[in-house]
C-alpha positions as CSV (number, residue, x, y, z in Angstrom):
1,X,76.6,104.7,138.0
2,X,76.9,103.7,141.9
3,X,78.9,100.6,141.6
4,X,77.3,99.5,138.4
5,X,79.6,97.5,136.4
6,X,78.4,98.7,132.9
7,X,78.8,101.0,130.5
8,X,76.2,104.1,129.0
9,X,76.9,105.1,125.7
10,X,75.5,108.6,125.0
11,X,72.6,109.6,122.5
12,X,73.7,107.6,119.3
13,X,73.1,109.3,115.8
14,X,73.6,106.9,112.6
15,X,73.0,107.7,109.0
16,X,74.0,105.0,106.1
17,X,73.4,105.1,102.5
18,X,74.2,102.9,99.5
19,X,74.0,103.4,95.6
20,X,74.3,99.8,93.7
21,X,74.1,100.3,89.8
22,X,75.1,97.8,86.1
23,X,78.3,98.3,85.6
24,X,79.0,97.3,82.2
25,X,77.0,94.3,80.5
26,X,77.5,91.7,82.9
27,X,79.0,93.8,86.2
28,X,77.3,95.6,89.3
29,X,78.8,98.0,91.7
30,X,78.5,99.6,94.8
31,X,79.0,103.1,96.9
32,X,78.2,103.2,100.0
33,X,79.1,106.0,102.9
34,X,77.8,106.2,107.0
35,X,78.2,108.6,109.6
36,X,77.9,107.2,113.5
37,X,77.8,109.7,116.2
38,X,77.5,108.9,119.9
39,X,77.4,111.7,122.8
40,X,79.3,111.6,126.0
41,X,78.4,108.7,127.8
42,X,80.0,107.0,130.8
43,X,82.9,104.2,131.4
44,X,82.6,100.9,133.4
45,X,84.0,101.1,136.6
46,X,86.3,98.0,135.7
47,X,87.5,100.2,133.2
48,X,88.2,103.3,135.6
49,X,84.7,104.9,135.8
50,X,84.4,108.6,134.1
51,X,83.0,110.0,131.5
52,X,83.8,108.4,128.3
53,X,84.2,111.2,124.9
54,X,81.8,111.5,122.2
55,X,83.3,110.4,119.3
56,X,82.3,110.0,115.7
57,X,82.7,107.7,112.6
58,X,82.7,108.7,108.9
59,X,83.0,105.5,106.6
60,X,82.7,104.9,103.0
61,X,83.5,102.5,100.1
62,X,83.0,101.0,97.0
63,X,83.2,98.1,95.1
64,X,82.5,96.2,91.4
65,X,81.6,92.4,90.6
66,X,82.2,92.1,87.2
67,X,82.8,88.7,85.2
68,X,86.2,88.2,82.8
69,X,85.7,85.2,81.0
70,X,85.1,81.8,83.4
71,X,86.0,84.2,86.5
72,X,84.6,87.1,88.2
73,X,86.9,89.8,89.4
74,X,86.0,91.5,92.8
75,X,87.7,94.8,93.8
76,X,86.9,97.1,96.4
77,X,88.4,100.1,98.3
78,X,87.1,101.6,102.2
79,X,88.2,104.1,104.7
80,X,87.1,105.3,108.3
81,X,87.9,108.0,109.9
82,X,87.5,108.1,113.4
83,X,87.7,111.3,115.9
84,X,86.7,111.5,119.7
85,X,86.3,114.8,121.8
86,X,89.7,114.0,123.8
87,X,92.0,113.2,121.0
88,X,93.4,109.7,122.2
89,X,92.8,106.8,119.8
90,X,91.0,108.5,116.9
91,X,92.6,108.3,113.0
92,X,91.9,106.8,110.3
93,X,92.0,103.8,108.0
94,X,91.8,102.9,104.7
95,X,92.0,99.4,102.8
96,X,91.8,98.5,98.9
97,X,91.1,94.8,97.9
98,X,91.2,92.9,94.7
99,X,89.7,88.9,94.7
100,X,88.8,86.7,91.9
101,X,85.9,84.2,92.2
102,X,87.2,80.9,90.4
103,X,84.8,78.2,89.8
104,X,86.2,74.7,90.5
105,X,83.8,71.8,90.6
106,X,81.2,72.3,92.9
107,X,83.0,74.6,95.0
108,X,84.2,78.5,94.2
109,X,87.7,79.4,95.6
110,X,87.8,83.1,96.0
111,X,91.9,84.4,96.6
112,X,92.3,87.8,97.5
113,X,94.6,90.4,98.8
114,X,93.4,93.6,100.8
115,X,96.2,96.4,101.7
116,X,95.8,98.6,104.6
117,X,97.4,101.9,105.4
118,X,96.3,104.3,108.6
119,X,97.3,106.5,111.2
120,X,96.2,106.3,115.1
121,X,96.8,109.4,118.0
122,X,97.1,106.9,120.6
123,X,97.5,109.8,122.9
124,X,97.8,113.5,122.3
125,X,100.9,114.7,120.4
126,X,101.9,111.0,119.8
127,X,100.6,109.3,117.0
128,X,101.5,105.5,115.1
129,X,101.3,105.0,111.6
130,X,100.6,101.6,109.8
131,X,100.8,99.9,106.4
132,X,99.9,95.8,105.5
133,X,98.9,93.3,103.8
134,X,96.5,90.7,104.1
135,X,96.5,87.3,101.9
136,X,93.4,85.0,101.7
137,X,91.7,82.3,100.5
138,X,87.5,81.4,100.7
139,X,85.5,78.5,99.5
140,X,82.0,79.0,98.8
141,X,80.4,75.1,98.4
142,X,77.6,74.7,96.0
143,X,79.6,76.3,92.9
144,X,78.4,79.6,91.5
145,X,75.0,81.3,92.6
């Protein structure tokens, strides 16, 4: 790189597909799963210089719209999974999420609460495992679609 401050990803490979379908009389769902790899490539020299790992990414997911009387309930579930050649900082990820789209005047307040669970190797024979929750609340103006 000869004192270029940037960094060269490898040869990238990416392959994504999706399957949306009814789901019920009212409802649609989705699957959806991706695979991302990227060769070797090259670090920034502000980040040490070197040779930076192939790594790879598997993700996939799905989720359902469905109306229940004046609301619509929104669910979903996801994971990744993550590897690199050297081992450091690849695990995986996975997340489920329930929401509710509730019309209120000319806005929609959508609440919703997502758990996460996953596991990191943040170095080799060291890993960190993690579990949480996250709480929120949207407003979509204009109502419903």
């Amino acid at each position: 790189m000869s004192g270029a401050g940037i960094y060269r990803s490898g040869d990238q490979l990416e392959a994504v597909g999706a399957l949306t379908f009814a789901a019920g009389a009212r409802g649609n769902a989705i699957t959806y799963a991706g695979w991302m790899h990227r060769g070797e490539g090259e670090r920034a020299e502000i980040f040490g210089g070197g040779s930076a790992p192939g790594e790879d990414l598997l993700l996939f997911g799905a989720g359902l719209r469905t109306p229940l009387g004046s609301v619509v309930l929104v669910p979903s579930a996801d994971a990744r999974v993550y590897r690199n050649d050297d081992g450091v900082g690849q695990g995986y990820v996975g997340s489920a999420m329930i929401g509710l789209e509730v019309p209120s005047g000319g806005v929609t307040l959508i609440p919703a609460i997502r758990g996460r669970y996953g596991n990191v190797d943040v170095r080799s024979g060291s890993s960190s495992s993690f579990t949480g929750a996250e709480f929120s609340l949207s407003v979509r103006m204009g109502g419903r679609p």
